[in-house]
C-alpha positions, 0 to 999 in steps of 0.5 A: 512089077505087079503080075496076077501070079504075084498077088494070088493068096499065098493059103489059096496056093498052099491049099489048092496043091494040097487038094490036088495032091489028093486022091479023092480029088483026082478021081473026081477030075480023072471022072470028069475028063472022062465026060469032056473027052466024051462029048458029055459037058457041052458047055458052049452047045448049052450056053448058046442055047439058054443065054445071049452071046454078047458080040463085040457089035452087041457089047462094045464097052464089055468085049473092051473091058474084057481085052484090057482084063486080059492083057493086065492078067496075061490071058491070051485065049479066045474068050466069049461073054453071055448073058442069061437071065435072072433077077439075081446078081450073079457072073461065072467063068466056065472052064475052057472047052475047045479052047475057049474061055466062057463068061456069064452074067446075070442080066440084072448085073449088067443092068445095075453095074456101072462100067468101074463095077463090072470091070472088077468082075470081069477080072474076078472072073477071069482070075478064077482061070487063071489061077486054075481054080476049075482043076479043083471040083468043090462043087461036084465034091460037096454035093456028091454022093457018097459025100466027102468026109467032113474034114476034107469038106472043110479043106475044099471050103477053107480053099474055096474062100482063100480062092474068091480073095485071089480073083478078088485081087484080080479084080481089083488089079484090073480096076484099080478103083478101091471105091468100084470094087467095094461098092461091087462087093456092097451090091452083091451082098445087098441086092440094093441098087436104089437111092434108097439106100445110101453105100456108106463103107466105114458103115460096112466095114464096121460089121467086121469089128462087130463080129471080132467083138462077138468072136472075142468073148471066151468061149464064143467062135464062128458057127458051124454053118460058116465053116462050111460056106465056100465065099467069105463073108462081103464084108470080109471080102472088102476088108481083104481087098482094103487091106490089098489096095494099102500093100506094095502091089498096089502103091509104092510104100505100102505093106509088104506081101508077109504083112498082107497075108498076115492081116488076111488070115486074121479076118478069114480066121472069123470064118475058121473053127476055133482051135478050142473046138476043132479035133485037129492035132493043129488044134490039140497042140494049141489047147494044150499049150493054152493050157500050161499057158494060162496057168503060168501066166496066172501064177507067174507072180505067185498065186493065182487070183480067183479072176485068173481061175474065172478066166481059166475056165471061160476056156476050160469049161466050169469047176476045171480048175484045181489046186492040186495042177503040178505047175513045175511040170507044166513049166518044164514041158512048155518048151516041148508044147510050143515045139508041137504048136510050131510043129504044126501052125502057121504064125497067125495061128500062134499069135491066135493063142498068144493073143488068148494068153494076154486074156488071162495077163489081163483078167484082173484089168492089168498084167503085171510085170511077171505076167510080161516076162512070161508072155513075152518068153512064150511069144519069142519060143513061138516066133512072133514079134515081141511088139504084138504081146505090146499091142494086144496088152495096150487095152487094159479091160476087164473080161466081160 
């Protein structure tokens, strides 16, 4: 049976025990109980003033909603829904405060969602509840004073991100409608409500393939601004949920959860710093075994081409290569770098490197049978699925 524990993100999890493991965390909630305990948040006193309570009487299809949102995500608090307005598409679930759950919608949202629309929100709301999603403070932190430091920043931003896919999943387990939920995810993004516009989601969808196409060229990654951004990406958002709606919680013979996961940190990866930029021994780890990689790689049938160099220092940076690389060093060390690599990253992170090894296989347009052996030798060591170094060496193209 398909339960709301069942389908939240596995990074979400991960990410958000870590987070509170943390001290700086929990010295900002110890500061914030301390507020609550005070009488100093007043959420309800503040919502009733500045927004409209939406009755069961005021809002018959909403309250419904609501219940039906509730059961399937085995929420079983008062709950009470406003609306406020504002010309821009918004909702919130506000933490719990004596004992009832608030949540808020912009009055330009009711106005353009139909009811399959706003019944994924409600569940993306609710999910962020029930997933505990308020225990982790990202917005007090991030705009704190004095600021946190960056590498916990991005922490508490990477969270958020795998956060919105598990009230996403929430939403879309309580609507079960592929079609509502993207077209939700379409609206948030565009602010379009209008015939004018025709919602077309092989057309939205392609915006991530332009990206991937984009990420792809060596040298190239995701921006610092994305880093730090704590909702992924619509379009990404829409993909994860595609990829959600074809796993085996929603539909008998679908993809299992590892599977699932596996796709998801691929796409929330455009969102990642790129390992060859980031200072983290994660990252150290994987650019020192690209290093010894591509060069193995590139001599495994006995000389390196001047398109194998060409590729080496789209990674390394220009002029980095030189005859004088002691390749049986780097030969013997391999086992101990990849050891390091599984050390310290999760498997789609290890496919992420094998995948930049099969650039260099393919620098003069084809690998070769030598280059295989060793590709595939280093995808075992790492514990990734031989088929994928099958998969990623099918496109026989030349670097760009």
């Amino acid at each position: 049976m398909t339960t709301s524990d069942s389908i939240r993100s596995q990074h979400d999890r991960a990410l958000s025990e870590l987070l509170l493991s943390l001290p700086e965390v929990q010295a900002v909630n110890q500061k914030l109980a301390l507020h609550e305990a005070q009488g100093h948040l007043g959420v309800r006193r503040r919502l009733l003033s500045t927004s409209v309570r939406m009755s069961s009487a005021m809002a018959p299809g909403l309250n419904r909603t609501a219940r039906q949102c509730m059961d399937i995500l085995g929420v079983d608090m008062p709950v009470e829904l406003y609306a406020y307005s504002s010309p821009h598409f918004n909702a919130a679930c506000v933490k719990p405060e004596s004992g009832r759950l608030f949540i808020m919608f912009s009055s330009s949202l009711l106005d353009s969602f139909d009811d399959e629309e706003l019944r994924f929100v409600m569940g993306h709301e609710l999910g962020h509840f029930v997933y505990g999603h308020h225990d982790i403070p990202v917005g007090y932190m991030l705009k704190g004073q004095p600021p946190v430091s960056p590498s916990l920043a991005l922490q508490l931003t990477s969270w958020s991100r795998y956060a919105e896919i598990s009230a996403d999943r929430a939403g879309a387990l309580c609507t079960q409608n592929f079609d509502a939920v993207a077209r939700s995810l379409f609206k948030l993004a565009s602010g379009v409500t209008s015939t004018v516009v025709r919602f077309n989601l092989k057309d939205f969808l392609q915006q991530i393939d332009d990206m991937q196409m984009t990420d792809d060229l060596v040298g190239t990654s995701s921006s610092a601004e994305d880093w730090f951004m704590t909702h992924p990406f619509s379009p990404l958002r829409v993909k994860a949920l595609q990829m959600f709606h074809q796993s085996e919680y929603m539909k008998k013979d679908g993809v299992n959860s590892a599977t699932l996961e596996l796709g998801l940190e691929s796409i929330m990866a455009l969102m990642e710093p790129s390992y060859l930029e980031s200072k983290t021994d994660a990252a150290l780890s994987m650019r020192h075994l690209l290093f010894a990689g591509t060069l193995l790689v590139a001599n495994a049938n006995g000389s390196i081409s001047k398109a194998e160099i060409e590729a080496f220092e789209k990674f390394f940076g220009k002029n980095e290569f030189r005859d004088d690389f002691n390749l049986e060093r780097l030969r013997a060390d391999l086992s101990t770098r990849i050891d390091t690599v599984n050390k310290y990253n999760s498997l789609p992170k290890r496919m992420q490197v094998l995948k930049d090894l099969c650039v260099m296989a393919r620098a003069e347009g084809k690998a070769n049978h030598p280059e295989i052996v060793v590709l595939k030798e280093i995808a075992t060591r790492l514990e990734v699925p031989g088929f994928f170094v099958d998969q990623l060496l099918s496109v026989n193209t030349e670097l760009d």
